[in-house]
C-alpha angles and dihedrals in degrees: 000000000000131000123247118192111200119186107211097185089127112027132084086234121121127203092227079053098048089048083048088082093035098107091038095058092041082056095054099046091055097053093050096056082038096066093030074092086064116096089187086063124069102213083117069125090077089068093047119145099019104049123039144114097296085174088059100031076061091062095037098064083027083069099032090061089038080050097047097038082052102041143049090208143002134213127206119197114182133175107233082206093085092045091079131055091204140013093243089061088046099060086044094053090044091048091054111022109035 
């Protein structure tokens, strides 16, 4: 795991705080690589940079120069619809995210 150095001068944040939350990141932590194993669970995000689709990360820039040598813009229309698996999941993304 990497090391992460925080400098706490001028905060109100503490380091014992800050441990206080140690065993509850680790498990965490633990739970998500777990069910990284899970097909039916989409954390294939754990493993991002390092493992992905490099066939299809090669077609992917191959269109985007063949896109951007062809046009002068390009417009991207999407559904959010198809972004959640549930509705539950959709009024948590647009609480924290929008």
């Amino acid at each position: 795991m990497a090391e992460i150095k925080l400098n706490l001068k001028k905060s109100d944040i503490t380091q014992k705080s800050i441990l206080e939350y140690k065993e509850q990141v680790e498990n965490i932590h633990k739970d998500l690589h777990r069910r990284a194993n899970d097909e039916n669970d989409f954390v294939g995000w754990l493993e991002l940079p390092t493992n992905y689709d490099k066939k299809e990360f090669a077609r992917i820039k191959k269109a985007a120069k063949k896109i951007k040598k062809e046009s002068d813009i390009l417009v991207v229309i999407r559904n959010r619809r198809f972004l959640f698996r549930s509705q539950s999941s959709h009024r948590k993304f647009n609480e924290f995210v929008l």
